[in-house]
C-alpha positions as CSV (number, residue, x, y, z in Angstrom):
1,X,17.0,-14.2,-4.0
2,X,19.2,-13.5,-7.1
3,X,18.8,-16.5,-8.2
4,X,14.7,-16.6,-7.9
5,X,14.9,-13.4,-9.8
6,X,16.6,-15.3,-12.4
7,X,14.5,-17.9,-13.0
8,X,11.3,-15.0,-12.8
9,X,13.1,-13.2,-15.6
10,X,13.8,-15.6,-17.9
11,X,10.2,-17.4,-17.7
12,X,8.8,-13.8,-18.6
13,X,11.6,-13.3,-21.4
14,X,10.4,-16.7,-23.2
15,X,6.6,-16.2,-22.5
16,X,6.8,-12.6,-23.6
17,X,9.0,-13.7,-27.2
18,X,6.8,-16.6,-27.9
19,X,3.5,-15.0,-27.1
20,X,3.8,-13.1,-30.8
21,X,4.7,-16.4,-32.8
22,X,1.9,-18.2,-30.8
23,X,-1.1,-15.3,-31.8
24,X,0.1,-15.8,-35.7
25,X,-0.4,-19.6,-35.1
26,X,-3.8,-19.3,-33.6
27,X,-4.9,-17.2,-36.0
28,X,-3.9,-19.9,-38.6
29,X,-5.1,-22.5,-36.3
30,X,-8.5,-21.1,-36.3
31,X,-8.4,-20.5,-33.1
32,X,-10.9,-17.5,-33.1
33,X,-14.1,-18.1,-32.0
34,X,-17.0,-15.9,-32.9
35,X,-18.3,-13.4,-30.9
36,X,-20.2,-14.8,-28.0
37,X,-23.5,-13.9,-25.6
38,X,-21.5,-13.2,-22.7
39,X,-17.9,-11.9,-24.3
40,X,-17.5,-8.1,-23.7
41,X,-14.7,-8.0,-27.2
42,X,-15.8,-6.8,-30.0
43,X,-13.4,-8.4,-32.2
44,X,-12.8,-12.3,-32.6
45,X,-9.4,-12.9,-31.1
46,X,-7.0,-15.4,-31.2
47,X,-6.7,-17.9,-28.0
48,X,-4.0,-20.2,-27.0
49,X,-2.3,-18.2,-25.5
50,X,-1.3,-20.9,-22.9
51,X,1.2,-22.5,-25.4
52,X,3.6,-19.5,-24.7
53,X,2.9,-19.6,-20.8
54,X,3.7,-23.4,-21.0
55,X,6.9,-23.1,-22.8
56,X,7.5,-20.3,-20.5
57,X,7.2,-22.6,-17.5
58,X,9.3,-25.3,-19.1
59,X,12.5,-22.5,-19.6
60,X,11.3,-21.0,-15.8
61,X,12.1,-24.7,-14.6
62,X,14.8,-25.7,-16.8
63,X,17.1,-22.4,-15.8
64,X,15.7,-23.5,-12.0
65,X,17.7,-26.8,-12.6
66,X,21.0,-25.1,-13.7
67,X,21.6,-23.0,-10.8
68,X,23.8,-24.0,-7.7
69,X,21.5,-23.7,-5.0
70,X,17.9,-23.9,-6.6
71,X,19.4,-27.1,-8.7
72,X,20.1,-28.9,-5.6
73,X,16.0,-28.6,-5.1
74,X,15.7,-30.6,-7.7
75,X,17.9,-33.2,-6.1
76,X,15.7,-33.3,-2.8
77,X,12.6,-33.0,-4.1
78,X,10.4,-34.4,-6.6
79,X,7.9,-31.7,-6.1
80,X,9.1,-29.6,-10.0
81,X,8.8,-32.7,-11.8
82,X,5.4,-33.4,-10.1
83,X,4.4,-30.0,-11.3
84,X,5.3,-30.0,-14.5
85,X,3.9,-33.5,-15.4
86,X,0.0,-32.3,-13.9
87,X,1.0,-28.9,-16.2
88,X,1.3,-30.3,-19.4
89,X,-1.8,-32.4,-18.6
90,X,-3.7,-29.9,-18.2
91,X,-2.3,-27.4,-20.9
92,X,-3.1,-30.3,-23.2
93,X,-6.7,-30.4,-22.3
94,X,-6.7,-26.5,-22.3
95,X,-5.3,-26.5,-25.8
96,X,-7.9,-29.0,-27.7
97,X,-10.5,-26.5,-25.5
98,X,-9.5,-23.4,-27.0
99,X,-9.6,-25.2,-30.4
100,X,-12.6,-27.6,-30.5
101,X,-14.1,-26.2,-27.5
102,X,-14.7,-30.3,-25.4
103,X,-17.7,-30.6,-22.7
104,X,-16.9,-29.6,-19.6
105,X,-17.4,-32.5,-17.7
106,X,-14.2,-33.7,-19.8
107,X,-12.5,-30.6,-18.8
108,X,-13.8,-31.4,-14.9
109,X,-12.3,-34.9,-15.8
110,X,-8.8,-34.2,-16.7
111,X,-8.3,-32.0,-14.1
112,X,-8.7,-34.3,-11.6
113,X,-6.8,-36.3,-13.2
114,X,-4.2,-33.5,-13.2
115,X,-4.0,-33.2,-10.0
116,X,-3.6,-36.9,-9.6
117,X,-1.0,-36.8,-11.5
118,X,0.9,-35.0,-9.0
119,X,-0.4,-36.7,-6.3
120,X,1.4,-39.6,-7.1
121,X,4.5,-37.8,-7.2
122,X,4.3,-36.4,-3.9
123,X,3.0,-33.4,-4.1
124,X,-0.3,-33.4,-2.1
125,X,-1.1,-32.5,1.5
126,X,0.7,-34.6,4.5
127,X,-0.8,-32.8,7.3
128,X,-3.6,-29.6,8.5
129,X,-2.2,-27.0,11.3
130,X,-5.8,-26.4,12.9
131,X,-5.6,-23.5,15.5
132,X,-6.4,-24.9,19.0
133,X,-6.0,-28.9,18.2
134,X,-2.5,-28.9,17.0
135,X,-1.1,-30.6,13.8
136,X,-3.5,-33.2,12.4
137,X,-1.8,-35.6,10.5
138,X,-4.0,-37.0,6.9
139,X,-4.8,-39.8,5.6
140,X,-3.5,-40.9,2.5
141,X,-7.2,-40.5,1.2
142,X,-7.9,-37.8,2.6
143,X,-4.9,-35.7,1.5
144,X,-5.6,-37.2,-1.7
145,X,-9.2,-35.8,-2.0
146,X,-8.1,-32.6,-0.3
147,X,-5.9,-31.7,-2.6
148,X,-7.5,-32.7,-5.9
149,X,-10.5,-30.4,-4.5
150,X,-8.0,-27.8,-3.7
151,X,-6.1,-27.8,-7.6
152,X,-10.1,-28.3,-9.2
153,X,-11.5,-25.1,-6.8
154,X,-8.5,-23.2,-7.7
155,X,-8.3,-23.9,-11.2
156,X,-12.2,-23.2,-11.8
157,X,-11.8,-20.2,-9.9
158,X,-9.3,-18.6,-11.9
159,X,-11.0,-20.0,-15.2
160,X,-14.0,-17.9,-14.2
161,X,-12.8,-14.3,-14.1
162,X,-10.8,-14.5,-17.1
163,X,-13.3,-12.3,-18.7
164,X,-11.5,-9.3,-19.2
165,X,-8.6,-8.3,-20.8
166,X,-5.7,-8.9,-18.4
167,X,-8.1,-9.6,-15.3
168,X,-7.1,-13.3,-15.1
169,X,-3.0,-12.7,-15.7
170,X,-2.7,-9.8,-13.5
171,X,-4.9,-10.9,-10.4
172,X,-2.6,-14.0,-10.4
173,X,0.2,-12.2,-10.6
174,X,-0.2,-10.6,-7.9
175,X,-1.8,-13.3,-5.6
176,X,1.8,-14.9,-6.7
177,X,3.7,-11.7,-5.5
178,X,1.9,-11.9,-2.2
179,X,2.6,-15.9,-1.9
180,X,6.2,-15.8,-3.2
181,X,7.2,-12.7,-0.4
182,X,5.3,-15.5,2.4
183,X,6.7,-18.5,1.3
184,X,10.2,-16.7,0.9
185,X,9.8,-15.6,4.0
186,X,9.3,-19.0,5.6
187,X,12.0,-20.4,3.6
188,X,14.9,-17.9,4.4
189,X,14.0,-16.6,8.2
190,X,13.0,-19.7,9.6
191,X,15.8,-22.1,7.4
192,X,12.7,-24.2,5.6
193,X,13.9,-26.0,3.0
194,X,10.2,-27.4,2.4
195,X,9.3,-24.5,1.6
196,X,11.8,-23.5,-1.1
197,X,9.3,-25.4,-3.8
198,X,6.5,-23.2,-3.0
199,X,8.8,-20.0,-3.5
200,X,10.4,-21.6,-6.7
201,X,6.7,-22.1,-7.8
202,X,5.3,-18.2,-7.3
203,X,8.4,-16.9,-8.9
204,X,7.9,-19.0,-11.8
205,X,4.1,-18.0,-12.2
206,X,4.6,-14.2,-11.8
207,X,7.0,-14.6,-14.1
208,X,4.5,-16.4,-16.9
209,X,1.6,-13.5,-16.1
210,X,4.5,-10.5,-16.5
211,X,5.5,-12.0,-20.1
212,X,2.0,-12.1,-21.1
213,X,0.4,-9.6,-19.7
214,X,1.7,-7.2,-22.5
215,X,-0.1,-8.6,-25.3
216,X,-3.0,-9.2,-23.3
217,X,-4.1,-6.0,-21.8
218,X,-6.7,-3.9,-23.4
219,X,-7.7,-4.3,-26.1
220,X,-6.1,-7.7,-25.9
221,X,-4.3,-9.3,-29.0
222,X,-4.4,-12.3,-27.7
223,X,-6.5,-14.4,-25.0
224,X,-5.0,-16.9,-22.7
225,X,-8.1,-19.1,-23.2
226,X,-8.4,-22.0,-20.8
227,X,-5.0,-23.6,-21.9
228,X,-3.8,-20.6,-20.1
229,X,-6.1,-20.2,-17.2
230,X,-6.3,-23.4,-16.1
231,X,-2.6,-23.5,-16.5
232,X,-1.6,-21.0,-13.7
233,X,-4.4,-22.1,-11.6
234,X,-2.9,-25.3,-11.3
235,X,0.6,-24.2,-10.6
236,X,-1.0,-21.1,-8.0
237,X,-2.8,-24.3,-6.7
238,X,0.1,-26.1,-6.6
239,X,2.0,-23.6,-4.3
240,X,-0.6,-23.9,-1.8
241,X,-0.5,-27.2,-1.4
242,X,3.6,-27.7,-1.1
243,X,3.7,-24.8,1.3
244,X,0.1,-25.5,3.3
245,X,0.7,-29.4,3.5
246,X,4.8,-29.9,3.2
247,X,6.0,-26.9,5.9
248,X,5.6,-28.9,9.4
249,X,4.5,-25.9,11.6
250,X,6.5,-27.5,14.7
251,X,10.0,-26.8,13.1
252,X,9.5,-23.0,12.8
253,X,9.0,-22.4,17.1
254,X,10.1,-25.0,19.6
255,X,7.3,-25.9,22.1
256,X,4.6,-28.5,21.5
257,X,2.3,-28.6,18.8
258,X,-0.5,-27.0,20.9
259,X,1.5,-23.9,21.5
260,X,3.1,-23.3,18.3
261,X,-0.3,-23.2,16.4
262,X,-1.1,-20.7,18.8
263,X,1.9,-18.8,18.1
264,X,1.6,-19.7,14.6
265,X,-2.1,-18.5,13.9
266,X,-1.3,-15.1,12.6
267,X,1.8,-16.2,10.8
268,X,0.9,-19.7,9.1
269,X,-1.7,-18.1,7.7
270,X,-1.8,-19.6,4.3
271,X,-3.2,-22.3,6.0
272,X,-6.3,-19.9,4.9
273,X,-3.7,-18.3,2.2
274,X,-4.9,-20.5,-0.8
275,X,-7.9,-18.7,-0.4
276,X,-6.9,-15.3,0.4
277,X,-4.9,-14.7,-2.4
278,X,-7.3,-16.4,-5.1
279,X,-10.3,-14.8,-2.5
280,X,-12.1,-12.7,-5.2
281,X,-11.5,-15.4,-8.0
282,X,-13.2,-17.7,-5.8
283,X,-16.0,-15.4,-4.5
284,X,-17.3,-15.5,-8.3
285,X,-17.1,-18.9,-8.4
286,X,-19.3,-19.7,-5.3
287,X,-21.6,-16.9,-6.6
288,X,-21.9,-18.2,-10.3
289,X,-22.5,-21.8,-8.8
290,X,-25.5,-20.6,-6.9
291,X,-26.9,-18.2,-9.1
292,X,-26.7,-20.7,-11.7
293,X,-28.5,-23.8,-10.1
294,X,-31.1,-21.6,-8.2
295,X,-31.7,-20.8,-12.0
296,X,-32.5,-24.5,-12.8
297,X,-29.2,-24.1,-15.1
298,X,-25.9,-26.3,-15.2
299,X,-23.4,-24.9,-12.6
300,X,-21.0,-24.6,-15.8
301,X,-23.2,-22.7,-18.3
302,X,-22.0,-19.4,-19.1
303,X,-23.8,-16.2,-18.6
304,X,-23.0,-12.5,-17.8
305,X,-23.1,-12.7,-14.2
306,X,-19.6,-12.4,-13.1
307,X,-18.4,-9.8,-10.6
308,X,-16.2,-8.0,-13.9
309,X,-19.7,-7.9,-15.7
310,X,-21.3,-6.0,-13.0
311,X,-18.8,-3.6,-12.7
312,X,-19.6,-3.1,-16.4
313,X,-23.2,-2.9,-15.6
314,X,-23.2,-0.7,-13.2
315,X,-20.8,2.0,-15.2
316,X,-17.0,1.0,-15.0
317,X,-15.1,0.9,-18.5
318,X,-13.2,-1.8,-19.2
319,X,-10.0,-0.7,-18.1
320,X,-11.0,0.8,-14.8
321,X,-13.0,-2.7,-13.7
322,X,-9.9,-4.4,-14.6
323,X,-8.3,-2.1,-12.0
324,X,-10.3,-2.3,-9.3
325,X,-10.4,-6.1,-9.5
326,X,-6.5,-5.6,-9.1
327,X,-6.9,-3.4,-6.2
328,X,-9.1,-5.6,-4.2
329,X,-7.3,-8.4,-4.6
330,X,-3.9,-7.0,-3.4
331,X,-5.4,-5.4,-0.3
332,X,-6.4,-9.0,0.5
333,X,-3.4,-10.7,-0.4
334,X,-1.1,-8.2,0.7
335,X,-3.2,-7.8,3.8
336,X,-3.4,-11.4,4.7
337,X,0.9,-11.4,4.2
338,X,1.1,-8.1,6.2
339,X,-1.0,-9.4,8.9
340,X,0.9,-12.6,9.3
341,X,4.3,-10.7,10.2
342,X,2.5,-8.6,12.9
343,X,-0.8,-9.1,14.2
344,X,-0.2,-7.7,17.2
345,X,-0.2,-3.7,15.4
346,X,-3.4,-2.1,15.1
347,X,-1.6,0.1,12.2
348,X,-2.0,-2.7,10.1
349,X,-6.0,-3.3,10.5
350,X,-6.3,0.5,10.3
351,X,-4.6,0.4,6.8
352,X,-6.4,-2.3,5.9
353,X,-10.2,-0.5,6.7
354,X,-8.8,2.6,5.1
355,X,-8.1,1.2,1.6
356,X,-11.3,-0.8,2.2
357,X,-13.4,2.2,2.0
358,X,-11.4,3.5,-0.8
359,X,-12.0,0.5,-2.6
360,X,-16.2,0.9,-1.8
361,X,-15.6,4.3,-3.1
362,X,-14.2,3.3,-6.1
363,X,-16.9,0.6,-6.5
364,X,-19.3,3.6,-6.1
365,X,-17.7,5.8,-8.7
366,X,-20.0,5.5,-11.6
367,X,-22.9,6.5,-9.1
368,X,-22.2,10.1,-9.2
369,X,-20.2,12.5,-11.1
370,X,-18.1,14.5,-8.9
371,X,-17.1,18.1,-10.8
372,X,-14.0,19.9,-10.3
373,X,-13.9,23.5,-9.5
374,X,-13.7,26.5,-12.2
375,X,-10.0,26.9,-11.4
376,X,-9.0,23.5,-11.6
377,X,-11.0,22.3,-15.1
378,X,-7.9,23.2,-16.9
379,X,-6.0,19.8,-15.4
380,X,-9.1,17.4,-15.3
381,X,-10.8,14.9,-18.2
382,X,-13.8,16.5,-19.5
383,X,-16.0,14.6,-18.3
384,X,-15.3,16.2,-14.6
385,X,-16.1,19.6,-16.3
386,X,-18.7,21.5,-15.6
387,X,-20.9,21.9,-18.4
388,X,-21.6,25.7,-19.9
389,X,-24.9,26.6,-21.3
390,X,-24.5,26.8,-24.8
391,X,-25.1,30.4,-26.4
392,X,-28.7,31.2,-28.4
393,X,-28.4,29.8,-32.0
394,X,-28.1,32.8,-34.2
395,X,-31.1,32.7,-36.9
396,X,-30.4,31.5,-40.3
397,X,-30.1,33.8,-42.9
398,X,-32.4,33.1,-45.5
399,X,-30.1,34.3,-48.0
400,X,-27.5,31.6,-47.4
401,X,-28.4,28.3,-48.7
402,X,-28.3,25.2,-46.5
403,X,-25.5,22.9,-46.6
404,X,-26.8,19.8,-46.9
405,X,-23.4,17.9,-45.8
406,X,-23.9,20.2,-43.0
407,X,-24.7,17.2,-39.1
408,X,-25.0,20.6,-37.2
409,X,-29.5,19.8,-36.8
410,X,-29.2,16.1,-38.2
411,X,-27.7,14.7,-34.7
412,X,-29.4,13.2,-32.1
413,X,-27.9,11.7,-28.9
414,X,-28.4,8.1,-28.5
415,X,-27.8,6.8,-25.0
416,X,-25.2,3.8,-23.4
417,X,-27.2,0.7,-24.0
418,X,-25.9,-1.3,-27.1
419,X,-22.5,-2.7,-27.8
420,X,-19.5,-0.8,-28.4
421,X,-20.1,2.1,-25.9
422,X,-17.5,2.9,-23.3
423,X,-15.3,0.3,-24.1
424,X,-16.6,-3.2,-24.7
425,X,-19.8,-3.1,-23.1
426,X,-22.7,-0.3,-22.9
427,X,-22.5,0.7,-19.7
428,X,-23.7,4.0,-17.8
429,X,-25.7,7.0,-18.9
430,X,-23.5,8.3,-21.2
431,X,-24.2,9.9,-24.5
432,X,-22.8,10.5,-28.2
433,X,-23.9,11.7,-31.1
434,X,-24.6,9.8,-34.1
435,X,-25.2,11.3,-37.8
436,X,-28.4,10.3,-39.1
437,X,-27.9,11.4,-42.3
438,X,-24.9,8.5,-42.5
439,X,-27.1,5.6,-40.9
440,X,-30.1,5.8,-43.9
């Protein structure tokens, strides 16, 4: 475990240090793009971010290869190399992206070939634990196409919710908390050595999201743009797969195959686990895939459709969408990995429906606007006050002139619709004042 720690620490040290140096470079770079349709910033700000996460994964695996027992990995598996060779693929296509912005049928392209790539260095899907049957063992074509659809779904999924500031970085950070205490979990109870890449692979991404998550929560100095994005969708992709298609299910309870899938349903889990913890990233995909081609539009055309848009739409700031984003998907990652270790407790599912209706509560907030007793005002945001009735407006005295600076009757309260209100969108029925004298 020290060890893993190690390696998680020093990919964040490297991505964290090199994420100032890389903004400066964007910025002379040019990578800014203008403001767009669909972008909820108000501000062009630099991209590339991905440049620091890469080198970040370079020093994460590098420091991996040093140490006594997470070196000898190295040694037995090819798996690290096969990840880092589809990585800098696909940061390299992610980098001329963020700069000169290619089709995305070219982006589609190279990540196929991406995950190719590490196909043919062994790291692809051998086998399928289906509940009931028993192991099925694949094809070389058909773990091939399973696991270049897996890597393309996964990175596409993560690519769509960056569209806040920090959504992208933190929901993968945590789906990689959630995978690295599973795949630890396999490695060290049950004496897997298959599954040590997997773990080495989570610690290594939480690492690169903790580094840059810093610069990039709101307001963001700096995106990850999609030589970022795709980047950690690959390697929380490339977790899956080791874990999902590498850990033979037989080794961890004695038995035949037919009985220890049974035994095994609740705990190998991840069989379903690439989707649980990318579950909410993926939801949007699916639903922005559909909404767009019922539209007559290309499934990759942008828009402002995405679940963090709605919860904008329907009244969340920025920050607080961001949030509930991060609470849903730890109650399904961390549910899924709670679940696996006892299935048998209903404790478990009653946690789970409790925090569910939180969440749907949360979702809910903007709908009304709950206000706290007179007692308790003092320790509450305004904006849970109740509102007193201002006093009768004295009559002007005739023999004081008017101030003409004076905004006191030149105000007039222009509702949440436009750009820049509550945060980076105009959301919700909320109103300021603007001077009219200052906008003729």
């Amino acid at each position: 475990m020290r060890e893993y720690l190690l390696t998680l620490c020093i990919t964040a040290a490297v991505t964290y240090l090199l994420t100032g140096p890389v903004r400066k470079f964007a910025i002379v770079a040019g990578a800014m793009p203008e403001i767009r349709a669909r972008d909820v910033h108000r501000e062009p700000t630099p991209r590339l971010g991905g440049i620091a996460m890469f080198f970040g994964l370079c020093a994460g695996l590098l420091t991996a290869d040093h140490l006594t027992n997470l070196g000898q990995l190295f040694e037995k598996s090819n798996e690290p190399r096969a990840l880092l060779s589809g990585a800098a693929l696909i940061w390299l296509i992610g980098v001329l992206d963020d700069k000169f912005e290619i089709d995305a049928l070219i982006k589609l392209g190279g990540q196929m070939i991406a995950a190719g790539v590490m196909v043919m260095q062994g790291l692809t899907i051998l086998w399928l634990p289906i509940p009931g049957v028993g192991t099925v063992a694949l094809t070389q074509w058909q773990g091939t196409l399973l696991t270049v659809a897996l890597v393309v779904i996964t990175i596409n999924a993560v690519n769509f919710v960056d569209g806040l500031d920090g959504l992208a970085a933190g929901m993968v950070c945590i789906a990689a908390a959630a995978f690295f205490m599973y795949a630890y979990r396999i490695w060290y109870s049950y004496g897997i050595e298959a599954a040590a890449p997997a773990t080495l692979f989570a610690a290594v991404l939480m690492g690169m999201c903790l580094g840059f998550l810093p610069h990039n929560m709101h307001p963001a100095r700096i995106f990850m743009g999609d030589s970022g994005s795709m980047l950690i969708g690959l390697v929380l992709a490339a977790g899956a797969i080791s874990i999902t298609g590498q850990v033979d299910p037989d080794s961890l309870f004695g038995g035949s195959e037919r009985s220890t899938v049974h035994q095994m349903v609740p705990v190998y889990i991840p069989l379903v686990m690439p989707l649980t913890i990318i579950a909410i990233p993926a939801a949007d995909l699916i639903l922005a895939i559909v909404r767009r081609t019922w539209r007559g539009q290309s499934p990759f055309a942008a828009d402002r459709g995405h679940l963090h848009h709605r919860l904008l739409e329907i009244g969340h700031s920025h920050s607080r969408a961001v949030l509930i984003m991060y609470f849903w998907s730890a109650l399904i990652g961390f549910g899924a990995l709670t679940y696996s270790v006892n299935s048998a407790s209903m404790w478990i599912v009653l946690g789970v429906v409790i925090l569910s209706a939180l969440g749907l509560v949360l979702l809910l907030l903007p709908r009304f606007t709950p206000r706290a007793p007179r007692w308790a005002e003092a320790f509450v945001p305004p904006r849970y006050r109740r509102r007193r009735q201002a006093a009768p407006a004295a009559a002007p005295d005739a023999s004081v002139p008017a101030d003409p600076e004076s905004d006191d009757e030149d105000r007039t309260p222009v509702a949440a619709g436009v750009s820049g209100v509550n945060g980076a969108t105009a959301v919700g029925p909320r109103a300021r004042l603007v001077d009219r004298s200052r906008s003729r």
